[in-house]
C-alpha positions in Angstrom: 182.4 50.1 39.9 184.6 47.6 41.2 182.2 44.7 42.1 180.8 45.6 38.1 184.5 45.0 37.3 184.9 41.7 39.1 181.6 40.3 38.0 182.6 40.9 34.3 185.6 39.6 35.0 184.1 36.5 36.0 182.2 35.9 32.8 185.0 36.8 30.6 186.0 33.4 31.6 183.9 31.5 30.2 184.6 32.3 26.4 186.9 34.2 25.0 184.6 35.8 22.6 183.3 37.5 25.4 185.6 39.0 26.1 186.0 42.2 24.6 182.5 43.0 24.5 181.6 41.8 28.3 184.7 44.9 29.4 183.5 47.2 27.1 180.3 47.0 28.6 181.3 47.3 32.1 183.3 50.6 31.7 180.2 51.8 29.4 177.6 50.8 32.1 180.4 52.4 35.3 180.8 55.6 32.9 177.3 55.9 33.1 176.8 55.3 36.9 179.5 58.1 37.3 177.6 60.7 35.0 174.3 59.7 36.7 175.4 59.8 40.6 177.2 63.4 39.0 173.9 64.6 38.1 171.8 63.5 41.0 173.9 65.2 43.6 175.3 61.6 44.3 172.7 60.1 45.0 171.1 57.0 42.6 167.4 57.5 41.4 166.1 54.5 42.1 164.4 52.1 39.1 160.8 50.8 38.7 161.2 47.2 38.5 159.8 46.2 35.1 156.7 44.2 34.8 156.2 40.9 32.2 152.6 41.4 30.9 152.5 38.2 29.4 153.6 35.9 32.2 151.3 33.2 33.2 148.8 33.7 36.1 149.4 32.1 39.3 146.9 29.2 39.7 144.8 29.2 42.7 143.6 25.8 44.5 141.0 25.5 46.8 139.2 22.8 49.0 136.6 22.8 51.4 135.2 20.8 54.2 132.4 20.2 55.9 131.2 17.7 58.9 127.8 17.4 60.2 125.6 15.0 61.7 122.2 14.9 63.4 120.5 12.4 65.8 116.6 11.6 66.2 115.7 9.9 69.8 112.1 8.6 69.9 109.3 7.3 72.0 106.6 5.3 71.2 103.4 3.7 72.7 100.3 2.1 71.9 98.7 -1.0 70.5 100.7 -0.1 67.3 104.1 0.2 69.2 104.6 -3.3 68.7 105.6 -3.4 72.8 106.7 -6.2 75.1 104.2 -7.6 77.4 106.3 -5.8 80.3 106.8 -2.1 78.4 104.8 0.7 78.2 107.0 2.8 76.6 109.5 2.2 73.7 112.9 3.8 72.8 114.0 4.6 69.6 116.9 6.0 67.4 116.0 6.0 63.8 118.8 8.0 62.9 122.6 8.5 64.7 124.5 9.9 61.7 127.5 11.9 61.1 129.2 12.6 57.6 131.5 14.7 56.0 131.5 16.9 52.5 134.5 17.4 50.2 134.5 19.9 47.6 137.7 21.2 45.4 136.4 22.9 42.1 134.6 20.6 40.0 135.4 18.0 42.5 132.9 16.8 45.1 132.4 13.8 47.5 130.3 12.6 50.5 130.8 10.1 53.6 127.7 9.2 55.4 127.3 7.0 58.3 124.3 6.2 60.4 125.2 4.3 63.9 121.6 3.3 64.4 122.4 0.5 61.8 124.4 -2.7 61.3 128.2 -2.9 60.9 127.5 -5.8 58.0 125.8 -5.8 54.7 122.4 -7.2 54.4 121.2 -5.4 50.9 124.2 -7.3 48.8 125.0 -3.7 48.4 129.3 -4.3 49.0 129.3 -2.1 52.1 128.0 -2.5 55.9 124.4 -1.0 56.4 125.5 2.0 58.4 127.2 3.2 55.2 124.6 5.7 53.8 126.6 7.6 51.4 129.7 6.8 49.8 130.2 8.8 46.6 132.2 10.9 44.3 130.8 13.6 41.9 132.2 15.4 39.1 130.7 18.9 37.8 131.1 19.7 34.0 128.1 21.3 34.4 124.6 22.1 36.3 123.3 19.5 33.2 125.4 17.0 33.6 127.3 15.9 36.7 129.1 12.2 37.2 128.8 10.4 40.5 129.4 7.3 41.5 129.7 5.1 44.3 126.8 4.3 47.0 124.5 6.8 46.6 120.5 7.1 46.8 119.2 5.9 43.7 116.8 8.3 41.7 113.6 6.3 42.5 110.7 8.1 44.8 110.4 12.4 45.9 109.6 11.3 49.3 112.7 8.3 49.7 114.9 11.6 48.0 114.0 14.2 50.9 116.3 14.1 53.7 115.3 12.1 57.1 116.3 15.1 59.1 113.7 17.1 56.6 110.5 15.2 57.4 107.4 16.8 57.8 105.9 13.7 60.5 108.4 11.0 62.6 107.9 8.7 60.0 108.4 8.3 56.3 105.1 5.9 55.8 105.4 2.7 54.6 105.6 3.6 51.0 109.1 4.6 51.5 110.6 0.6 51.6 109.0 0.2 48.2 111.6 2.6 46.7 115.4 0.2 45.9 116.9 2.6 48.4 120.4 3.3 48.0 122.9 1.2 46.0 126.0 1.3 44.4 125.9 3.0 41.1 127.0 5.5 38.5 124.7 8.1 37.9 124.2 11.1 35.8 122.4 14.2 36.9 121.4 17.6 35.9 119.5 20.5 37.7 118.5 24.1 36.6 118.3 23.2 33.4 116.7 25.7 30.9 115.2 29.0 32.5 119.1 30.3 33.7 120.8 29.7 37.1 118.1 29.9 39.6 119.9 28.1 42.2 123.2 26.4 43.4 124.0 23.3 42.0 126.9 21.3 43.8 126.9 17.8 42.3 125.9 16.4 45.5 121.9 16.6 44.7 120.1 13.2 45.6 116.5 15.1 45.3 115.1 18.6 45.2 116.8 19.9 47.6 116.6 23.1 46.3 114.4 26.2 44.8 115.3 25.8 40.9 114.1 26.5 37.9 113.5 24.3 35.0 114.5 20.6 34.3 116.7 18.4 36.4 117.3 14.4 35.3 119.0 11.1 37.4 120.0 8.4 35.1 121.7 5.6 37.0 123.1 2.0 36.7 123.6 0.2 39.9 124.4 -3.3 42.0 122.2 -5.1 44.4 119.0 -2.7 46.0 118.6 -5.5 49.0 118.0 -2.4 51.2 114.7 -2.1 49.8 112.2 -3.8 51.4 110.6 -4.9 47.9 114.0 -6.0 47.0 114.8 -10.3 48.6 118.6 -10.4 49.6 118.6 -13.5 51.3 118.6 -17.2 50.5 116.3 -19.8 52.6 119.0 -20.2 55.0 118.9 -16.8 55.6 122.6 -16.2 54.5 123.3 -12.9 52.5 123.8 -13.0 48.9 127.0 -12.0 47.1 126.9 -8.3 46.0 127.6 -7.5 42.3 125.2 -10.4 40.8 122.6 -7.8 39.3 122.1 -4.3 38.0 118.9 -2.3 38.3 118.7 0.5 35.6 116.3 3.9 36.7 115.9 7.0 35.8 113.9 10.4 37.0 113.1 13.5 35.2 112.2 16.3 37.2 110.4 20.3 36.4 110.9 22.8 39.2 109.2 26.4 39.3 110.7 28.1 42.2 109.0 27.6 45.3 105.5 27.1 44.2 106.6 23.6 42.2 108.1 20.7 41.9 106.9 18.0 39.7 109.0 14.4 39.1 108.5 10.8 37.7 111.3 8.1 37.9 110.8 4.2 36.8 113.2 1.7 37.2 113.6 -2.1 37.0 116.1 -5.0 38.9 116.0 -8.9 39.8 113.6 -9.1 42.5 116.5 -11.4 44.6 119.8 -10.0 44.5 120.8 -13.4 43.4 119.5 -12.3 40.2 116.4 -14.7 40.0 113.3 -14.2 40.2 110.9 -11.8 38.3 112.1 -8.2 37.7 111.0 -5.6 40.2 109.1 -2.6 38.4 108.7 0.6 39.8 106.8 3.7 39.3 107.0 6.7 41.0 105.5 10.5 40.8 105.6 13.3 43.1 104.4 17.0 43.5 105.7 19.2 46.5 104.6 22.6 46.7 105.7 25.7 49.5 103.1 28.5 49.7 105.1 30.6 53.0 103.7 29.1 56.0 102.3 26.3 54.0 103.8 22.9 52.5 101.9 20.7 50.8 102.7 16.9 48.8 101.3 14.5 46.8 103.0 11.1 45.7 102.0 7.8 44.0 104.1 4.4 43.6 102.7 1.2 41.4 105.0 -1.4 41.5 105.0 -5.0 40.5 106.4 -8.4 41.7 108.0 -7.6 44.8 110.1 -9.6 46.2 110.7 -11.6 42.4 107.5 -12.3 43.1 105.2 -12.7 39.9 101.2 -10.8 40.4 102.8 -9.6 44.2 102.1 -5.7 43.6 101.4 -2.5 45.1 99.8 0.9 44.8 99.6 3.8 47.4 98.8 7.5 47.7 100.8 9.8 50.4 98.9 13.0 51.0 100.8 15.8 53.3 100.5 18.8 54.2 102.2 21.5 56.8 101.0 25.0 58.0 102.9 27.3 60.4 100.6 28.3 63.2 103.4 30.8 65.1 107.1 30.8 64.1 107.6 27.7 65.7 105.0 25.4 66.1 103.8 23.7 62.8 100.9 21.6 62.3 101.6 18.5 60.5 99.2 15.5 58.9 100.1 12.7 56.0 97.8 10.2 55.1 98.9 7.2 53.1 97.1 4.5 51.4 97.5 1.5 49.4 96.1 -1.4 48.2 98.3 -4.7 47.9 97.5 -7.6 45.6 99.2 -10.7 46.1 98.0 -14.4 44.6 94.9 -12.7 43.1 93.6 -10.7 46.2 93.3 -7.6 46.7 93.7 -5.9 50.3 93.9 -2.4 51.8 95.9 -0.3 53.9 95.9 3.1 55.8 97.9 5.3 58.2 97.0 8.8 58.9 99.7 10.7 60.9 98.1 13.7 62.6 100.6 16.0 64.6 102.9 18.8 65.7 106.1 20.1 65.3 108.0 22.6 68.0 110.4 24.2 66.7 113.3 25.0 69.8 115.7 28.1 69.3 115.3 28.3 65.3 117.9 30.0 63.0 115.2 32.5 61.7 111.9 33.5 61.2 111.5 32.6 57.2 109.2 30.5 55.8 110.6 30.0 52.1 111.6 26.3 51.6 115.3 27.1 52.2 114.7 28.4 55.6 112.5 25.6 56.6 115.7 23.0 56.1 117.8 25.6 58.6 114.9 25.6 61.2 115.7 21.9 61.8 118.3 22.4 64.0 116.2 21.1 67.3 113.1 19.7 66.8 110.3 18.3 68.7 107.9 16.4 66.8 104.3 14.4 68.3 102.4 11.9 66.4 99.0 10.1 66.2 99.0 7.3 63.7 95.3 6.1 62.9 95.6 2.9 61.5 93.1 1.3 59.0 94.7 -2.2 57.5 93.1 -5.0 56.2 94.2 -8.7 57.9 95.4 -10.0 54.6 97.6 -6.7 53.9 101.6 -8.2 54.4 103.3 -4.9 52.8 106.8 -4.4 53.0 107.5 -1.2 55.0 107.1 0.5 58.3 103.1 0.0 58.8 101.4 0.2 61.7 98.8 -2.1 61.8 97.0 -0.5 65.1 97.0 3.1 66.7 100.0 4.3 67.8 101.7 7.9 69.5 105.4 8.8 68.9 107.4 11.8 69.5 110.9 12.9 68.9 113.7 14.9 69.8 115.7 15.8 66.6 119.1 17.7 67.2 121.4 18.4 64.1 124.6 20.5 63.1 
């Protein structure tokens, strides 16, 4: 009772209209202790604290991050190896990357860096070549997610699948007929129409997953030098400024589980990065389809004036197709083939990779299409390329123009 008294006597101090009613209290509330603590035996029930129902929540924020990488060390050999007169055997690394992932609640982002390539920028694109993937992403919605920065543009199912994710060593050269990646602002959409059949995370570049329904990449970018179909140098050779062009492309996609997927892009940019020359066209349409142990593909480009090129064009058919003969050997083939026409003639082009794939320590048994991209982990892949090109067939991509044999190690985390 006497710290009560002393405490009232404080606040009696700072008005005196307090004060009557600020002592009357304190002798009311120290009556009542003394009846209470009477009552109780002397001792003081203690009080349930009283709860505020309608006090704001406490707000809870969250980030994660991811690193990863993966690294592909190759041999090659053969008339098709392209080999000094002194080698027998080649080395290569088509891919040293490592990269990280961002993600806060709608918020998502992605570094990518490949070591295999140049620290300098040779596609006009604003950054060095070993910068894959440099972009931001914001999710309002499976529909409709905003990215931007360098990212792969929306152009090509087979450009779009990951390089750790192939099903031979290499992608065919198809793949340089594609404007690569760019810098950009995109808008994308997945799972769109038949309910949430899979995670979307606003990082999606392709069809990376099972879904269910539509999916759509509409995208405004800079430069596409990276693509092979896509001139980024003057005649001295000397790089062209970035942010003198802007290509405008677009995909729509249908997905039905793992039984289909089904896309067509288009998109159009100066064929130099200068901004001269004809515009490049391209055309693009892909099926992939997982049946358990089986994979098969289909995909078709037609494109026109490469290179700002007028009547330089291009179509070609990629065929592939995987089957799991134990849980970790695969049998692989692809077959691609295209016909070039350039000042009014027409010539022809084939390479038909035949091959395995060991699979080393895998994550698991499955065969669904999400299980396949876990199995990737280490991989051993051997290739046959039977080459069939006509002499007056330039092209623009990796094309072998003899027989050649490759293998490689593939590690990833």
């Amino acid at each position: 009772m006497d710290i009560s008294l002393r405490v009232r006597y404080y606040r009696l101090k700072q008005g005196s209209k307090m004060k009557t009613r600020t002592i009357r209290l304190g002798l009311v509330t120290a009556i009542m202790l003394i009846g209470t603590v009477s009552m109780a035996g002397g001792e003081i029930a203690p009080v349930k604290p009283e709860t505020i129902t309608d006090a704001p929540q406490q707000v809870t924020w969250k980030s994660k991050h991811t690193f990863f990488g993966f690294s592909q060390i190759g041999l090659r050999a053969g008339d098709g190896a392209k080999l000094g007169d002194n080698a027998d055997l080649g080395f290569d690394f088509d891919r040293v990357r490592l990269g990280w992932k961002y993600f806060s609640g709608p918020l998502a982002a992605k570094v990518f860096l490949d070591f295999a390539k140049k620290g300098s920028d040779n596609g006009s694109v604003g950054v060095p070549d070993m910068v894959k993937d440099a972009f931001i992403s914001y999710k309002m919605d499976d529909a409709l997610v905003l990215k931007a920065g360098v990212i792969k543009t929306p152009v090509g199912m087979g450009f779009t699948i990951p390089g750790w994710n192939l099903d031979v060593i290499k992608r065919g050269f198809d793949k340089k007929l594609a404007f690569e990646r760019a810098a950009g602002i995109m808008l994308s959409g997945r799972d769109i129409g038949f309910g949430n059949d899979a995670k979307v995370n606003g990082l999606e570049m392709g069809h990376e997953r099972p879904w269910k329904g539509f999916g759509y990449d509409l995208m405004i970018s800079g430069a596409t030098g990276r693509s092979g179909a896509v001139n980024s140098k003057d005649d001295k050779k000397k790089v062209y400024k970035s942010n003198q062009e802007n290509g405008y492309m677009g995909r729509l996609m249908f997905d039905w589980g793992q039984a289909l997927h089904t896309e067509v892009g288009y998109g159009e940019i100066a064929g130099n990065t200068d901004g001269s020359g004809e515009d490049y066209k391209v055309l693009n349409a892909g099926i992939d389809s997982h049946f358990d142990r089986a994979n098969v593909k289909a995909e078709y480009y037609d494109v026109q004036n490469i290179r700002g090129k007028a009547g330089w064009d291009m179509h070609t058919l990629a065929l592939s197709g995987t089957y799991y003969l134990t849980d970790t050997l695969e049998f692989a083939v692809k077959d691609i083939r295209g016909t070039e026409t350039r000042g009014g003639k027409d010539a022809d082009a084939a390479n038909t990779y035949i091959g395995f794939n060991y699979y080393i320590n895998p994550k698991n048994n499955k065969m669904n299409r999400k299980a396949r991209r876990s199995r990737n982990r280490h991989r051993i892949q051997l290739n046959y390329v039977i080459s069939d090109v006509d002499k007056g067939f330039k092209g623009v991509g990796a094309l072998f123009k003899n027989d050649a044999i490759l293998a490689q190690y593939q590690f990833k985390f």
